[in-house]
C-alpha positions as CSV (number, residue, x, y, z in Angstrom):
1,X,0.0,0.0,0.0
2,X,1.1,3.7,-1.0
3,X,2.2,6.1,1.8
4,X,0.1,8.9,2.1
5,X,1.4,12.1,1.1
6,X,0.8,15.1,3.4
7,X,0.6,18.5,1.5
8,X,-1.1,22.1,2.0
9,X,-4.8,21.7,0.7
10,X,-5.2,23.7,-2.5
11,X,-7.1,27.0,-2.3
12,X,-9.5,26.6,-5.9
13,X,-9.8,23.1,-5.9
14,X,-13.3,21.0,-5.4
15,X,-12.6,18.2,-2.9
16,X,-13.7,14.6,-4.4
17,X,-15.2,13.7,-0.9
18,X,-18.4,15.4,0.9
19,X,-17.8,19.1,0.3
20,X,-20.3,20.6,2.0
21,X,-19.5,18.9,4.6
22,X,-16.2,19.6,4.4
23,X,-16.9,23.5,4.6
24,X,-19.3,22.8,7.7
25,X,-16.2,21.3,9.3
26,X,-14.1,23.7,8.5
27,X,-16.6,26.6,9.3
28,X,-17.2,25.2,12.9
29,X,-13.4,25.6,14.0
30,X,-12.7,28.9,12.4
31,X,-15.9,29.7,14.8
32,X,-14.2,28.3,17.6
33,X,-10.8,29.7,17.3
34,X,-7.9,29.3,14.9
35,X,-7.1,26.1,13.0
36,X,-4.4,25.2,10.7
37,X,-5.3,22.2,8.1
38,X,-3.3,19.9,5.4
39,X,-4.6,17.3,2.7
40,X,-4.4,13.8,2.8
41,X,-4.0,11.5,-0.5
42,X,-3.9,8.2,-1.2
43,X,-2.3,7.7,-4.8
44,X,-3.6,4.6,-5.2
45,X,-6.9,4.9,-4.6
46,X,-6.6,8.7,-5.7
47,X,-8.8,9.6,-2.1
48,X,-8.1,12.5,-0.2
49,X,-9.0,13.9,3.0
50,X,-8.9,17.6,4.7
51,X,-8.0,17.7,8.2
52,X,-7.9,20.6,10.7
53,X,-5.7,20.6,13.5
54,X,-6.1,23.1,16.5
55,X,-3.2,25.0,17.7
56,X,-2.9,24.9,21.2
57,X,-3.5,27.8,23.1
58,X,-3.2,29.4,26.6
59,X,-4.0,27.7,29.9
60,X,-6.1,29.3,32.4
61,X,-3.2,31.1,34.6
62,X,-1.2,31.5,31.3
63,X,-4.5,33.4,30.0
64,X,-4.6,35.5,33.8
65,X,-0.8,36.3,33.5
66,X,-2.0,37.9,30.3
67,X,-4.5,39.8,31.4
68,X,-2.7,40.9,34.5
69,X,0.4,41.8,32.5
70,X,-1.9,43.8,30.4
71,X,-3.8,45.7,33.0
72,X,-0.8,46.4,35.3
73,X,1.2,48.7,33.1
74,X,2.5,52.3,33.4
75,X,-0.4,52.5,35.7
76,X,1.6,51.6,38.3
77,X,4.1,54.8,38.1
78,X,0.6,57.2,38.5
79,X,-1.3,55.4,40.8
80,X,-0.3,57.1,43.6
81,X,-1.1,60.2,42.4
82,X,-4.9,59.0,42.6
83,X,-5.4,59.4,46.6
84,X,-4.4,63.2,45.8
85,X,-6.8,63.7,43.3
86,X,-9.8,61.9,45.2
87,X,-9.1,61.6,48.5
88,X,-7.2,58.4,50.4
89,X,-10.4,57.2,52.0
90,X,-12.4,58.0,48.8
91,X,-10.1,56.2,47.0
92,X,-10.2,53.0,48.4
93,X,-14.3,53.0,48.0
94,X,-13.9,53.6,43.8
95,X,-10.9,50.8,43.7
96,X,-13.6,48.1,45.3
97,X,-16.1,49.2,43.0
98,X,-14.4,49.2,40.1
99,X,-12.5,46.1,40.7
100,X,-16.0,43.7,41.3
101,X,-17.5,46.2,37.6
102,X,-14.2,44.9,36.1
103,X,-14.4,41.6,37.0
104,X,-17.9,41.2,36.1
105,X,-17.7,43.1,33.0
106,X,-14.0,40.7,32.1
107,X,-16.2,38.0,32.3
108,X,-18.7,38.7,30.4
109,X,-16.9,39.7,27.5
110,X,-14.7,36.4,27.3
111,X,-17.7,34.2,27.0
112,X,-19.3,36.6,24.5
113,X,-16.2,36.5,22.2
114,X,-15.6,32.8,22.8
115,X,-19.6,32.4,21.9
116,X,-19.3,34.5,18.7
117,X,-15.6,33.4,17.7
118,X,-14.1,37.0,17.8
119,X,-11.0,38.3,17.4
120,X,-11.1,41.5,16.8
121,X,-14.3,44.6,18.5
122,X,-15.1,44.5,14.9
123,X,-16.1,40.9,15.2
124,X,-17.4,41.3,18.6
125,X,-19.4,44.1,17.4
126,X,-21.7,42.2,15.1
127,X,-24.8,41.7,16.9
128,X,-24.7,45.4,17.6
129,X,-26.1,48.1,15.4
130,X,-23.8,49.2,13.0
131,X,-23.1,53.2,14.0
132,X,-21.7,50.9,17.4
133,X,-19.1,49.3,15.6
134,X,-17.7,52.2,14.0
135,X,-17.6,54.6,17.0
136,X,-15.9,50.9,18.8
137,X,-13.1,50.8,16.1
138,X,-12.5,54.4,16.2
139,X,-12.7,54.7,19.9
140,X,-10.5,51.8,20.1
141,X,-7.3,52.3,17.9
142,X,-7.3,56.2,19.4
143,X,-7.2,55.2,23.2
144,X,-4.7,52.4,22.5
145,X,-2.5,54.8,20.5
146,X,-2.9,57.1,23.2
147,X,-1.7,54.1,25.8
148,X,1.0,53.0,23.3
149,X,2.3,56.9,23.9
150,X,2.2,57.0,27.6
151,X,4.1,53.5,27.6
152,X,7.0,55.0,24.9
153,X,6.5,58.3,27.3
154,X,7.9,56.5,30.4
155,X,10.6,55.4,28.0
156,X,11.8,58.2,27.1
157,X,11.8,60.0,30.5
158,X,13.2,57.4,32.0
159,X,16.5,57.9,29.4
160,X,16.4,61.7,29.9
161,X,16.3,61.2,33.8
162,X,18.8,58.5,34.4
163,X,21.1,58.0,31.1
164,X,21.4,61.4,30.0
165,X,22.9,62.6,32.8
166,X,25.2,60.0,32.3
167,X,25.9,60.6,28.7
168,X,25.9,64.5,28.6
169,X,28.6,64.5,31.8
170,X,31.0,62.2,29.7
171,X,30.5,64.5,26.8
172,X,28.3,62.0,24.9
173,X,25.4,63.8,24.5
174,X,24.7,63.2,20.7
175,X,21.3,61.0,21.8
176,X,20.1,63.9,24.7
177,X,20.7,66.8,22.4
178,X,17.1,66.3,21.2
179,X,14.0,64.6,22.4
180,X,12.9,63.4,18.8
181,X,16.2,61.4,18.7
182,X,15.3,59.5,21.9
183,X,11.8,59.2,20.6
184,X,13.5,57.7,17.4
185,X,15.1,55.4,19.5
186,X,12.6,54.1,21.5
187,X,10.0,53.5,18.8
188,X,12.5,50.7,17.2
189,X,12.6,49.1,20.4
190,X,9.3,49.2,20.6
191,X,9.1,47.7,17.1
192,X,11.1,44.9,17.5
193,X,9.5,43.8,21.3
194,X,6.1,44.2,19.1
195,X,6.4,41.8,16.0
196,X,5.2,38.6,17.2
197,X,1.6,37.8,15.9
198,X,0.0,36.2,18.2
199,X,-0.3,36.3,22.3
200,X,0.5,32.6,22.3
201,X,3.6,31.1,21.2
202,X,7.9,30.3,22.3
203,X,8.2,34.1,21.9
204,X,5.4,35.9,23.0
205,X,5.2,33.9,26.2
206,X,8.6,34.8,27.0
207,X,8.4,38.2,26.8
208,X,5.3,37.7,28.9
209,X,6.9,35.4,31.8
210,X,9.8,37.8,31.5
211,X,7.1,41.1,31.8
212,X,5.8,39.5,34.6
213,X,8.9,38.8,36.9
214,X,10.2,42.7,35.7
215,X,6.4,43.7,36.9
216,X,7.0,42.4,40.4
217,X,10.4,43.8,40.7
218,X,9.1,47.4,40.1
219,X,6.1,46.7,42.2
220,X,8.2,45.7,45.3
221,X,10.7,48.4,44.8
222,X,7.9,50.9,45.0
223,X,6.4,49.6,48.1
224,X,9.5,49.6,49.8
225,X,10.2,53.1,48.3
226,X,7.4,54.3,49.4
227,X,7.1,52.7,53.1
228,X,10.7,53.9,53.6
229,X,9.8,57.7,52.4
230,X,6.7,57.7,54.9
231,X,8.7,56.1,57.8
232,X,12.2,57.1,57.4
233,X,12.5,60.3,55.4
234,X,11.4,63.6,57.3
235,X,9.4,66.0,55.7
236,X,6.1,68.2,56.3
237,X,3.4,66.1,54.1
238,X,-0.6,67.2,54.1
239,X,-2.7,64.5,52.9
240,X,-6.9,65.0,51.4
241,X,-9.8,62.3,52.7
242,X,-12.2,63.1,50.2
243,X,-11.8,65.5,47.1
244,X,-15.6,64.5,45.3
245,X,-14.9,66.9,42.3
246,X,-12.1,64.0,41.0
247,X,-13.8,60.7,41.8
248,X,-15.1,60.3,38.8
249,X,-12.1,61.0,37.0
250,X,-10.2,58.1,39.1
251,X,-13.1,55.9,38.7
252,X,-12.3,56.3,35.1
253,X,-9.2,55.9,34.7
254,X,-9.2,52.8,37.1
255,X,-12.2,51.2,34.8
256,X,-9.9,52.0,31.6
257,X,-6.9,49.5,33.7
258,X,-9.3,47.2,35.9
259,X,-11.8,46.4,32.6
260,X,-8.7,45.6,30.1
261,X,-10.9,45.5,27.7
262,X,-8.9,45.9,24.4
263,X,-7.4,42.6,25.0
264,X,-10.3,40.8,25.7
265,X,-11.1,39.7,22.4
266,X,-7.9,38.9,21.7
267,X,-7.1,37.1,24.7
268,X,-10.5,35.0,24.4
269,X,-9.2,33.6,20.8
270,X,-5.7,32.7,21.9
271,X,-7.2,30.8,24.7
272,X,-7.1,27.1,24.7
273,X,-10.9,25.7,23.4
274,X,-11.1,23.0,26.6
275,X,-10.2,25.6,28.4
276,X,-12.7,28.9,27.7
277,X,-15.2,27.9,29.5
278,X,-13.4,27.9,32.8
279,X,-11.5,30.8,31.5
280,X,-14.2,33.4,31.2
281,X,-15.0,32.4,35.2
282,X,-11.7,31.9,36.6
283,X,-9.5,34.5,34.7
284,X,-11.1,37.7,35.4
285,X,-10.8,36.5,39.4
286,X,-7.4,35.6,39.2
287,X,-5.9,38.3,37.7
288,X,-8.4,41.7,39.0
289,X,-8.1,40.1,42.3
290,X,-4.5,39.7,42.2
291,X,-4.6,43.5,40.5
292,X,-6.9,45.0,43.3
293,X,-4.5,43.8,46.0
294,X,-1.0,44.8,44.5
295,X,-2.7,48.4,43.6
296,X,-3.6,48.7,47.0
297,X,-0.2,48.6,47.7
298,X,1.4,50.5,45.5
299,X,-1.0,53.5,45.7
300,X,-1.1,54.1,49.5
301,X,2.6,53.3,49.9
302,X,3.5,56.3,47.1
303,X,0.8,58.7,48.8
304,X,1.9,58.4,52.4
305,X,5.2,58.7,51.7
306,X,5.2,62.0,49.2
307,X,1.1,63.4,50.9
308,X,0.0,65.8,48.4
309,X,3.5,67.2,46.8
310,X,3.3,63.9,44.6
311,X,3.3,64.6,41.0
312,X,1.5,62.6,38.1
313,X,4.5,60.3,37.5
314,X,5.2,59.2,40.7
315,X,8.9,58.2,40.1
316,X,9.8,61.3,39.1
317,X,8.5,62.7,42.1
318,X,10.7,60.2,44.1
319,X,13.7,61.1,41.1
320,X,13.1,65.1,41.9
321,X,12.7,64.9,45.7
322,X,14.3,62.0,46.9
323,X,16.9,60.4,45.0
324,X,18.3,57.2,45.4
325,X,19.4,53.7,43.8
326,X,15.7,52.5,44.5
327,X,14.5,55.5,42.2
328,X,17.1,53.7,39.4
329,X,15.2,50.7,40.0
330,X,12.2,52.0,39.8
331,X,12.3,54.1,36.6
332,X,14.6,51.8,34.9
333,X,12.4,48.6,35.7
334,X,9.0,50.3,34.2
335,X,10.9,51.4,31.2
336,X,11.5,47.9,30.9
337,X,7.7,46.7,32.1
338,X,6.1,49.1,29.9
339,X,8.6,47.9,26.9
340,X,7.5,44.5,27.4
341,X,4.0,45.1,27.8
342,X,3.5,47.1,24.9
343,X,3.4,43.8,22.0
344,X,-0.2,43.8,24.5
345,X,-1.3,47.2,23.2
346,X,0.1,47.0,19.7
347,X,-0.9,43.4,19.0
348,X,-4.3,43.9,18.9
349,X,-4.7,47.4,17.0
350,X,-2.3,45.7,14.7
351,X,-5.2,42.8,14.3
352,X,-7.9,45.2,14.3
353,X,-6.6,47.3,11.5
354,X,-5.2,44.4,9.3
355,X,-9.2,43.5,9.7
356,X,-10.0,46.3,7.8
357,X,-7.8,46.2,5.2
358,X,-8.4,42.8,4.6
359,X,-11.8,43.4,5.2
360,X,-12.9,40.5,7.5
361,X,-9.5,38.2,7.9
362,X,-8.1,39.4,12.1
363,X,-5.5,36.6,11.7
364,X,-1.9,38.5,11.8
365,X,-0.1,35.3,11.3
366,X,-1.8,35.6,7.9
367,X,-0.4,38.6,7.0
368,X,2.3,39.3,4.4
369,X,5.4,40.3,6.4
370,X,5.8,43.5,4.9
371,X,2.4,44.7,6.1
372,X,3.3,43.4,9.5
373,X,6.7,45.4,10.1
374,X,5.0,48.1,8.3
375,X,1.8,48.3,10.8
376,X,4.4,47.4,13.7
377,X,7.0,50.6,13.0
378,X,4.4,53.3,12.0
379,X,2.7,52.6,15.4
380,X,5.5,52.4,17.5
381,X,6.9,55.4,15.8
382,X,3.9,57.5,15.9
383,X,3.3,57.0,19.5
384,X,7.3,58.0,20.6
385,X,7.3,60.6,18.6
386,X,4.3,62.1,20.2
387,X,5.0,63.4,23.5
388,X,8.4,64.3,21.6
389,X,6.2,66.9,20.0
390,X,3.8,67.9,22.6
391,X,5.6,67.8,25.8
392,X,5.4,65.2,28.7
393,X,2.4,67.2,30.8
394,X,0.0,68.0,27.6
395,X,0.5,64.1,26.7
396,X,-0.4,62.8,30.2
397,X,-3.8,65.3,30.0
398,X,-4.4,63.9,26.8
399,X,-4.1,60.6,27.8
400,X,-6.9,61.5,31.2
401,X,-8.7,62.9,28.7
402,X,-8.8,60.4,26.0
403,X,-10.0,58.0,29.1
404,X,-13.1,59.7,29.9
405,X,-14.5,60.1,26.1
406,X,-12.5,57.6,24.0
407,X,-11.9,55.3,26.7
408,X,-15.3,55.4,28.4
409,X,-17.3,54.1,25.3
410,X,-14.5,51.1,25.5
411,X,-14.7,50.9,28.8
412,X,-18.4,51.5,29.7
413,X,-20.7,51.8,26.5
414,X,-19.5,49.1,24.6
415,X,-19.5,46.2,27.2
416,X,-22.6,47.0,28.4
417,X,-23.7,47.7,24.9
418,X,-22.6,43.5,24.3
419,X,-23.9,42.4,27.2
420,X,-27.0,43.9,26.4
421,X,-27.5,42.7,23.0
422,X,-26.0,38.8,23.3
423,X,-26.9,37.9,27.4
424,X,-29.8,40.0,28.1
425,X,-31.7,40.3,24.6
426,X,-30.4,36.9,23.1
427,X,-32.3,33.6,22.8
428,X,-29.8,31.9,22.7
429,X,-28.4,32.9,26.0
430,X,-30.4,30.7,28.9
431,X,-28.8,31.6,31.8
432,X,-29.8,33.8,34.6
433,X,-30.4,37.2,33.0
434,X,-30.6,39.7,36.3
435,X,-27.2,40.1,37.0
436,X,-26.6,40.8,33.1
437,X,-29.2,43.7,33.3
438,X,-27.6,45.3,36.6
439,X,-24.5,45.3,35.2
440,X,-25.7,47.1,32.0
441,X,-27.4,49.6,34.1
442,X,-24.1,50.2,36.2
443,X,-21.9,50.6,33.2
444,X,-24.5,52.8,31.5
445,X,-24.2,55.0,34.2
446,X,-20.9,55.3,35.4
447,X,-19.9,56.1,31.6
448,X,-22.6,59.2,31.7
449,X,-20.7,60.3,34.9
450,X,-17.5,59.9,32.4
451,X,-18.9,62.1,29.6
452,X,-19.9,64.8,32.1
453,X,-16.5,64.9,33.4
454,X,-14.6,65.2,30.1
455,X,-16.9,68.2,30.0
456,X,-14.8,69.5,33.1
457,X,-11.7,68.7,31.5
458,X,-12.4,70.7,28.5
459,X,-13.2,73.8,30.9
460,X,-9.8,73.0,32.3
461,X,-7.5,72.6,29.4
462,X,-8.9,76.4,28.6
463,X,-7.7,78.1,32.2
464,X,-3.8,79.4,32.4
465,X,-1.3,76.7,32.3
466,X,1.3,76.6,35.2
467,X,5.2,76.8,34.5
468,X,6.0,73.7,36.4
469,X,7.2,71.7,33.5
470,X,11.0,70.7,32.7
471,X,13.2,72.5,30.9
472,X,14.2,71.1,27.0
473,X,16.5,68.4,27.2
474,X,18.9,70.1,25.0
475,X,19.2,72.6,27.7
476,X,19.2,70.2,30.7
477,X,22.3,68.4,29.1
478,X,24.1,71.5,28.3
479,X,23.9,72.0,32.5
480,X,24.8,68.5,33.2
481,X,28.0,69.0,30.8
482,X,28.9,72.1,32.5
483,X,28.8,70.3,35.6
484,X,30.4,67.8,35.3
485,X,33.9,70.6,32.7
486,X,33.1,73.8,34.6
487,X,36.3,74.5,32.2
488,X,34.6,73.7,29.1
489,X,37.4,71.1,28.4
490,X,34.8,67.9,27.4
491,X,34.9,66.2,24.6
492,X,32.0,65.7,22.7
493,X,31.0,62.6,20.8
């Protein structure tokens, strides 16, 4: 008897068995997830066979890690700005609320992309009307771009602050003479952490063991940083219970980490298929509960020990006021988490728009390679360059601001939008339909609360800005040169 040959099937050719069935088959697992498939032929008896295998996928904690890596991002180097802005004791109140909405709402959107087979919001968004959809995909690839900046931001202040004093005092100051070369810089790392396809795989879980232990280096450093300020360091520190006129702001910008939901779809299709089901319960409690806990932590920690002379970056506070090699750690460690973590705000606007222009197909593996390094360097090099051009501060109000329009449809509006049209209004969905409806109800609200406060913000942007930001970095070199050759005598590179 002939061996059987094993080739890729062909793409225009009518299979001599069952077709129909055949594209039932192979409808059901592209449904389900991602398959890959090759053609089996007998040349004797000329048959032939298509199979489809399944690629495995994440486990349950692999699929947690994920989505805690995801979540826990730059956030954690502004986070203790929040008690300032709120209130300590009001605080604590929005990050309970939030985390149980996030969980909730986590949940709920795995099993709805699991039950639909989406990839991509586009895909997510079909049972929706379609004005939804588009204000989903628009609202989406802005407030990721705008994350993607604030991750290359931390980047680049973390080279200003701690190498380019370095580099301008040994007279090697070609990279610090201009913010757009640093940006260039860091938007080809960026690139290059970025190009794996898929959230599964050798490489992509790497970088995402490797994000994790870096995570839990900064997030201990900044504890201890922060108990040791409190305790050990003396200095005159006021401290706010309740400050109403920001809570909504917080609660926002907690919702935009605590919800994850850009990564949900995503995440939901890279998840093993034996698996989802325990996924969509078990993931979302692993990994907000493990989040709720470590932001305890890290936000009560910063705030006691800096009270309300704590700045919007947290670790350059501790970098201006109260320098030390724990403030190296800290800055250099979430240049490093956020440069890890960004292939989880790239990946999936990089699936979403290669959705578009292939109008339907959200599988990067797929794509040519071209398009892929294409999609990957435009992104990364749009979002360093921006706060390059616009300055650190204007980036970081951008960024609250983008989370209380952009971010509050993502984060509010839509899920409760999906929840709405495939648990609560859905035949097909049998289970208990109460909680589904509270949840809709809560998310409706809190994201009206959002759109009011935006309102604020806009009122704000228009009032006299201060003078508190830093000087150019050009100029910040030139003194750290002079410093270090009062004479003049360095010798530049």
């Amino acid at each position: 008897m002939n061996p059987l040959q094993l080739e890729d099937p062909p793409r225009h050719r009518s299979w001599p068995q069952d077709r129909e069935s055949s594209v039932r088959l192979r409808s059901s697992l592209v449904v389900q997830g991602r398959s890959s498939s090759v053609a089996l032929h007998d040349a004797a008896s000329r048959m032939s066979a298509c199979v489809y295998l399944e690629k495995p996928g994440l486990t349950v904690m692999q699929a947690a890690m994920v989505a805690f890596n995801s979540a826990v991002g730059s956030t954690v180097a502004i986070l203790g700005s929040f008690p300032s802005q709120c209130g300590w004791q009001a605080f604590g109140v929005i990050m309970l609320t939030v985390a149980i909405t996030g969980a909730l709402q986590q949940s709920a959107l795995i099993s709805t992309s699991c039950q639909l087979g989406a990839v991509t919001f586009d895909e997510l968004c079909q049972p929706l009307p379609a004005w939804s959809s588009r204000i989903t995909v628009a609202s989406f690839l802005v407030y990721f771009w705008g994350c993607m900046g604030f991750y290359c931001q931390f980047v680049e202040v973390f080279l200003a602050d701690q190498v380019c004093p370095a580099l301008c005092g040994s007279g090697s100051d070609w990279l610090c003479n201009s913010e757009y070369r640093i940006g260039l810089l860091v938007s080809i790392f960026f690139a290059l952490v970025s190009w794996p396809p898929q959230l599964a795989g050798t490489a992509a879980v790497c970088i995402n063991y490797t994000n994790f232990a870096v995570k839990w280096v900064v997030i201990i450093t900044a504890v201890a940083k922060g108990v040791h300020t409190a305790f050990f360091v003396e200095a005159e520190r006021t401290y706010t219970a309740w400050a109403p006129a920001g809570m909504v702001r917080i609660a926002c910008m907690l919702m935009g980490s605590y919800a994850n939901t850009g990564i949900m779809p995503q995440l939901a299709a890279d998840i093993d298929k034996s698996q989802q089901e325990r996924a969509a319960k078990l993931c979302p409690s692993i990994a907000v509960g493990l989040q709720f806990f470590v932001y305890l932590a890290l936000a009560y920690s910063a705030y006691f020990g800096l009270g309300n002379a704590i700045g919007t970056d947290v670790f350059a506070s501790y970098n201006e006021l109260y320098p030390d090699f724990m403030t190296s750690i800290l800055q250099g460690g979430l240049a490093l988490l956020v440069w890890l973590s960004s292939p989880l705000v790239i990946l999936p606007m990089k699936a979403q728009i290669y959705g578009l222009l292939s109008r339907g197909e959200a599988d990067l593996s797929k794509a040519p390679p071209s398009l892929q390094v294409g999609l990957t360097f435009i992104l990364a090099l749009s979002g360093a360059m921006a706060p390059c051009i616009v300055g650190t501060e204007a980036f970081t109000k951008f960024l609250f601001f983008l989370a209380c329009t952009c971010g509050n449809w993502f984060n509010f509006f839509l899920p409760a939008m999906v929840v709405l049209y495939c648990q609560v209004w859905s035949p097909k969905h049998t289970g208990d339909k109460n909680l589904p409806r509270v949840l809709c109800v809560w998310l409706f609200f809190l994201g009206g609360l959002g759109l009011i406060d935006a309102g604020f913000q806009i009122l704000e942007s228009l009032s006299p800005k201060d003078s508190s930001a830093k000087l150019p970095l050009p100029t910040r070199c030139a003194a750290w040169r002079h410093a270090a050759y009062p004479d003049g005598n360095a010798m530049v590179v």
